[in-house]
Backbone bond lengths (Angstrom), bond angles and torsions (degrees), N, CA, C in turn:
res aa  C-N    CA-C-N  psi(-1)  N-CA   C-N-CA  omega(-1)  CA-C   N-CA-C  phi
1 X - - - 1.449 - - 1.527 108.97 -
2 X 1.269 118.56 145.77 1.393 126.46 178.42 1.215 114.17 -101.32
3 X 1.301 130.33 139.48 0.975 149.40 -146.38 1.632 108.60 -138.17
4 X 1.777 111.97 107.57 1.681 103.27 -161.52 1.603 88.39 -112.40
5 X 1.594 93.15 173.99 1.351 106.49 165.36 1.301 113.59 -142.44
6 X 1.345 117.00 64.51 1.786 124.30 -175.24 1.541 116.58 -56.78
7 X 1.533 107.55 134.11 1.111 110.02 -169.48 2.041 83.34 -112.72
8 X 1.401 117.95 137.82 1.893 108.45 168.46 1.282 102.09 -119.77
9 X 1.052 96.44 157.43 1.937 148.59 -171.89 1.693 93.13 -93.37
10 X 1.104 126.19 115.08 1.498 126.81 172.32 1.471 107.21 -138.05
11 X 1.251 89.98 123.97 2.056 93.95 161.57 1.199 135.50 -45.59
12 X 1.472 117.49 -178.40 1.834 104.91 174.22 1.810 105.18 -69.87
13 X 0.854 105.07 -12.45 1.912 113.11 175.56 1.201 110.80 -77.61
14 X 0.776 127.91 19.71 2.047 128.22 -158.74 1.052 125.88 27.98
15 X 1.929 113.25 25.60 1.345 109.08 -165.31 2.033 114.42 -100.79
16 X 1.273 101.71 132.11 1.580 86.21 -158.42 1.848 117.48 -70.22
17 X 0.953 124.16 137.88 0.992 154.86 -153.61 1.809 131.37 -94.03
18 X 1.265 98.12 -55.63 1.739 105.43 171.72 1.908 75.79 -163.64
19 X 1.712 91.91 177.89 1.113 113.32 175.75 1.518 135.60 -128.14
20 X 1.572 152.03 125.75 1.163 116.36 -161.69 1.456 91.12 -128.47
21 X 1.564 109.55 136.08 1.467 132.06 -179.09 1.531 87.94 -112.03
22 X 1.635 103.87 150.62 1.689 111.56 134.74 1.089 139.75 -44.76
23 X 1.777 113.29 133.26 1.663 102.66 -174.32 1.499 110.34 -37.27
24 X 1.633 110.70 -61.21 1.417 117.13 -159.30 1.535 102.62 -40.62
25 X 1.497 114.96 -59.17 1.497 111.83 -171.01 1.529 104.62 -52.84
26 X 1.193 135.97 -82.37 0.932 128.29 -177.01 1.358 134.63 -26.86
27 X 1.202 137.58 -33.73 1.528 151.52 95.24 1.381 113.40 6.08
28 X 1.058 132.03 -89.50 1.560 113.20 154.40 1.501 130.74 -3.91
29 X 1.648 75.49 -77.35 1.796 83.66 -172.04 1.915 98.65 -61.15
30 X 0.782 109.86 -62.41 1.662 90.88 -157.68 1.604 108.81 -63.70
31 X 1.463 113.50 0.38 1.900 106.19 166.65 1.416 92.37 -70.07
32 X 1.811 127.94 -65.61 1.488 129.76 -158.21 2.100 97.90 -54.76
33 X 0.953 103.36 -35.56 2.045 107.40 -177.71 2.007 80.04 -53.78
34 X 1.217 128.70 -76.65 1.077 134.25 -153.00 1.285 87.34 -60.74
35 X 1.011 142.64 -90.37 1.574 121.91 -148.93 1.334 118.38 -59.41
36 X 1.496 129.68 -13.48 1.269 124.00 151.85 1.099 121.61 -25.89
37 X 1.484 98.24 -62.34 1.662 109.52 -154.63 1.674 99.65 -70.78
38 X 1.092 103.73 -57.13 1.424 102.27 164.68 1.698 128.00 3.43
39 X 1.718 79.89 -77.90 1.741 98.63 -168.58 1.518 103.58 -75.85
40 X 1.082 110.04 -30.43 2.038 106.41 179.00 1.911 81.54 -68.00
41 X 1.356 141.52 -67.47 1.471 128.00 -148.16 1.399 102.71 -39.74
42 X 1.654 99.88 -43.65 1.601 106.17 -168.83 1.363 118.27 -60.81
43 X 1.358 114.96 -64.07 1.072 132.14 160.73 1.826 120.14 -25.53
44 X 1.352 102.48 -48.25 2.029 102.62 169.69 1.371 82.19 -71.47
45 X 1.150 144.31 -83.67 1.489 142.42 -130.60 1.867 96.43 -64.53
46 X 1.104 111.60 -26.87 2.161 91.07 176.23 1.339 95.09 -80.51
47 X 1.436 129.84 -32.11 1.465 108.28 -150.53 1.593 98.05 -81.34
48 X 0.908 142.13 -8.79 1.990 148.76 -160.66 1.701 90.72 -105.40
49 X 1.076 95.93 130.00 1.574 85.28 176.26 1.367 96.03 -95.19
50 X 1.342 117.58 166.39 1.566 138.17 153.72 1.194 119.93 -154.35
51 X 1.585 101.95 170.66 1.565 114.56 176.30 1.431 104.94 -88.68
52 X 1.678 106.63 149.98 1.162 118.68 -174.54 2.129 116.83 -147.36
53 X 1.298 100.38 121.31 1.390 95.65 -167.60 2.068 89.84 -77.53
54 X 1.637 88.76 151.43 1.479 82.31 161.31 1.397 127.25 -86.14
55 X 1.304 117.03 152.80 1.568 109.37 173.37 1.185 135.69 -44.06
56 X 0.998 135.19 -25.36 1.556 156.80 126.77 1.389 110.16 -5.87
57 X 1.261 126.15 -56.52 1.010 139.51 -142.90 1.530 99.38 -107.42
58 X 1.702 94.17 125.57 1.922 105.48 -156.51 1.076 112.99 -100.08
59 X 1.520 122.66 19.10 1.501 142.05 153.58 1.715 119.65 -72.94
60 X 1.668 89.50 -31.71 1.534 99.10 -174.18 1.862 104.45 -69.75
61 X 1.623 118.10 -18.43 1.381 112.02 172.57 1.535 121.34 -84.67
62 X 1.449 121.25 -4.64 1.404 134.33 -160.66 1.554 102.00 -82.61
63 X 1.389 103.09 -31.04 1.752 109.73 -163.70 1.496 112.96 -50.94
């Protein structure tokens, strides 16, 4: 779990605006964004079935 420490940017309205994290955190966060996506790609890719040559198989280098 990531753990932030947001500092905000607010207008003369006090309304907040942008946000500023530490590199490191931010770094964090966008490794955990990446492995998200990751595990959902994986996750679509078991549930779809397909055909699959095995690696073995010296047709699978011809493509």
């Amino acid at each position: 779990m990531v753990v932030a420490h947001p500092e905000f940017v607010i207008d003369e309205h006090q309304n907040r605006k942008a946000v500023l994290l530490p590199y490191e955190e931010w770094r964090n966060i966008v490794e955990e964004m990446e492995e998200l996506a990751d595990i959902k790609a994986y996750d679509e890719a078991k549930a779809s079935p397909s055909d699959f040559l095995p690696f073995e198989d010296e047709r699978s280098f011809c493509r």
